[in-house]
N, C-alpha and C positions, 0 to 999 in steps of 0.2 A: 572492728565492725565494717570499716569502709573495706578494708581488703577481701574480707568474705565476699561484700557487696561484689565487688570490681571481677574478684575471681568468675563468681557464678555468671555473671552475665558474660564473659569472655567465655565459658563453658557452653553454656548454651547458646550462642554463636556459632561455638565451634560444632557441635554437635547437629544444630540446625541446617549446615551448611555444608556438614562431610557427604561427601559423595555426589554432589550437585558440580555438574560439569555444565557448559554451556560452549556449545561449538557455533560460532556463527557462521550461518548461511552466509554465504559468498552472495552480493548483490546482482540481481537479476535471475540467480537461478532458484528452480522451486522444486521440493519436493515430490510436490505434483506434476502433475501434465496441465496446462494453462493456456487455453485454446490450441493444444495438441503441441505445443510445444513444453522440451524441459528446462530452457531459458528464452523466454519470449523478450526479453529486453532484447538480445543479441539475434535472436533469430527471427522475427516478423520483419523484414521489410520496412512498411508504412509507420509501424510505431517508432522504430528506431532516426527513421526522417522525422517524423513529428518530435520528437524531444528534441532535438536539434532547435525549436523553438525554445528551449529552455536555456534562462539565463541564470546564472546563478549555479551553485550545486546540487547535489539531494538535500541540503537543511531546506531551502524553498521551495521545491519541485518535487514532482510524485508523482507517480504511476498507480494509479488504485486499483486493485480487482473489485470488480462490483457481479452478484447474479440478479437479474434483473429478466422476471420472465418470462425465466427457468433458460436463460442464455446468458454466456459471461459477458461484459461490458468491461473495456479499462475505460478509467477515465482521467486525462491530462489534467494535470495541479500546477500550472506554471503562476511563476511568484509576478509573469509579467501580462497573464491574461489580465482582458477586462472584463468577462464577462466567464460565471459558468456554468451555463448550461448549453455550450456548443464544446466542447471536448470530451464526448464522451461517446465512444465506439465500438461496435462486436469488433470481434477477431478477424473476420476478414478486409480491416477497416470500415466501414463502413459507418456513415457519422449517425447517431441519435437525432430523429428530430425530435427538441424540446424545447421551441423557438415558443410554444404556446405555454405560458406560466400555468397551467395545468396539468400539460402532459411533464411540466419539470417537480409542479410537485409531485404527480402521481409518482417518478422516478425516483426524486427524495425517497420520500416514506414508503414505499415496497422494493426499494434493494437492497439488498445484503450484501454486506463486505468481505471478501473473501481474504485479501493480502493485499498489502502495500509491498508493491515490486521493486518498487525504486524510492528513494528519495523518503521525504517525511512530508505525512497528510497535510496539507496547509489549508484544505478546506472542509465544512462540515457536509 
Protein backbone atom coordinates (compact mmCIF):
# COMPACT_ATOMS: atom_id res chain seq x y z
CA UNK A 1 0.00 0.00 0.00
CA UNK A 2 2.76 2.49 1.04
CA UNK A 3 4.56 1.75 -2.27
CA UNK A 4 1.47 2.32 -4.43
CA UNK A 5 1.06 5.43 -2.20
CA UNK A 6 4.90 6.70 -2.89
CA UNK A 7 4.58 5.59 -6.68
CA UNK A 8 1.48 7.83 -7.60
CA UNK A 9 2.45 10.87 -6.02
CA UNK A 10 6.11 10.73 -7.75
CA UNK A 11 3.84 10.09 -10.98
CA UNK A 12 1.99 12.91 -10.64
CA UNK A 13 4.88 15.15 -10.04
CA UNK A 14 6.41 13.91 -12.77
CA UNK A 15 3.68 14.46 -14.96
CA UNK A 16 2.65 17.92 -13.31
CA UNK A 17 5.99 19.19 -14.17
CA UNK A 18 7.01 17.67 -17.73
CA UNK A 19 7.55 20.16 -19.96
CA UNK A 20 7.79 23.26 -17.62
CA UNK A 21 10.93 24.93 -18.35
CA UNK A 22 11.85 28.05 -16.56
CA UNK A 23 14.49 30.33 -18.14
CA UNK A 24 15.50 33.10 -15.92
CA UNK A 25 15.61 36.54 -17.01
CA UNK A 26 19.13 37.90 -16.79
CA UNK A 27 18.74 40.88 -14.02
CA UNK A 28 17.95 44.27 -15.20
CA UNK A 29 16.88 43.27 -18.61
CA UNK A 30 13.10 43.26 -19.45
CA UNK A 31 11.00 41.92 -21.97
CA UNK A 32 9.55 44.98 -22.35
CA UNK A 33 10.61 48.34 -23.18
CA UNK A 34 10.66 50.17 -19.57
CA UNK A 35 10.81 53.79 -20.00
CA UNK A 36 12.11 53.14 -23.59
CA UNK A 37 14.63 51.18 -22.64
CA UNK A 38 15.31 47.23 -22.87
CA UNK A 39 17.64 47.20 -19.86
CA UNK A 40 17.00 50.30 -17.80
CA UNK A 41 19.20 49.13 -14.81
CA UNK A 42 22.29 49.51 -17.29
CA UNK A 43 21.11 51.97 -19.58
CA UNK A 44 19.34 55.24 -17.71
CA UNK A 45 22.03 57.19 -16.46
CA UNK A 46 20.51 58.72 -13.18
CA UNK A 47 19.14 55.35 -11.90
CA UNK A 48 22.14 53.50 -12.14
CA UNK A 49 24.01 56.57 -9.87
CA UNK A 50 21.11 56.36 -7.51
CA UNK A 51 21.56 52.62 -6.76
CA UNK A 52 25.03 53.24 -6.07
CA UNK A 53 23.30 54.39 -2.91
CA UNK A 54 22.57 50.87 -2.31
CA UNK A 55 24.20 49.02 0.44
CA UNK A 56 23.93 45.61 0.53
CA UNK A 57 22.86 43.18 -2.49
CA UNK A 58 19.50 42.60 -4.43
CA UNK A 59 18.15 40.38 -1.17
CA UNK A 60 17.83 44.25 0.38
CA UNK A 61 17.54 46.47 -2.35
CA UNK A 62 15.02 46.90 -5.28
CA UNK A 63 14.10 48.66 -8.05
CA UNK A 64 10.24 48.64 -8.53
CA UNK A 65 8.38 49.45 -11.60
CA UNK A 66 5.32 51.28 -10.54
CA UNK A 67 2.39 52.91 -13.23
CA UNK A 68 1.09 55.55 -11.52
CA UNK A 69 -0.93 58.00 -13.54
CA UNK A 70 -0.86 56.30 -16.61
CA UNK A 71 3.14 57.10 -16.38
CA UNK A 72 5.85 54.59 -15.09
CA UNK A 73 7.55 55.52 -11.90
CA UNK A 74 10.58 53.30 -10.48
CA UNK A 75 10.87 53.51 -7.11
CA UNK A 76 14.37 53.04 -4.96
CA UNK A 77 14.03 50.13 -1.98
CA UNK A 78 17.32 50.60 -0.20
CA UNK A 79 17.71 48.34 2.92
CA UNK A 80 19.44 51.80 4.23
CA UNK A 81 16.79 54.50 3.39
CA UNK A 82 15.02 56.14 6.27
CA UNK A 83 12.29 57.29 4.76
CA UNK A 84 9.83 56.15 1.78
CA UNK A 85 8.35 58.32 0.13
CA UNK A 86 11.23 60.38 -1.45
CA UNK A 87 12.59 57.55 -3.85
CA UNK A 88 10.39 57.41 -6.20
CA UNK A 89 10.95 58.82 -9.92
CA UNK A 90 9.49 58.98 -13.72
CA UNK A 91 12.01 57.95 -16.14
CA UNK A 92 13.61 60.92 -16.87
CA UNK A 93 14.65 61.07 -13.20
CA UNK A 94 12.63 63.21 -12.00
CA UNK A 95 11.87 62.90 -8.25
CA UNK A 96 7.93 62.36 -6.99
CA UNK A 97 6.70 64.98 -4.82
CA UNK A 98 5.08 62.93 -1.81
CA UNK A 99 6.68 64.85 1.04
CA UNK A 100 2.70 65.51 1.84
CA UNK A 101 1.28 62.17 3.56
CA UNK A 102 -1.68 62.40 1.19
CA UNK A 103 -0.19 62.70 -2.09
CA UNK A 104 1.95 59.42 -0.51
CA UNK A 105 -1.14 57.76 0.26
CA UNK A 106 -2.89 58.72 -2.97
CA UNK A 107 0.52 56.98 -4.70
CA UNK A 108 0.19 53.97 -2.35
CA UNK A 109 -3.35 52.82 -3.29
CA UNK A 110 -3.65 53.88 -7.17
CA UNK A 111 -0.13 52.35 -8.44
CA UNK A 112 0.35 49.50 -9.96
CA UNK A 113 3.20 47.27 -10.02
CA UNK A 114 4.58 46.47 -13.01
CA UNK A 115 8.17 44.57 -12.31
CA UNK A 116 10.79 44.39 -9.72
CA UNK A 117 13.92 45.17 -11.98
CA UNK A 118 16.38 44.59 -9.54
CA UNK A 119 16.83 43.33 -6.27
CA UNK A 120 13.83 41.88 -3.88
CA UNK A 121 10.81 44.20 -2.86
CA UNK A 122 11.67 45.20 0.82
CA UNK A 123 8.89 47.46 1.00
CA UNK A 124 5.05 47.36 0.79
Amino acid sequence: MNRIFITVIITFALICCKGESVSPQKEGVSAVLVCGKKDPIKEIGWLKNAMKAFQGGPQINAVVLYSYQNKEVLELQGSVFNSKNIHQYYCDGQKLDLLDPAKYKDFKQNRIEKSVLYGTKVWN
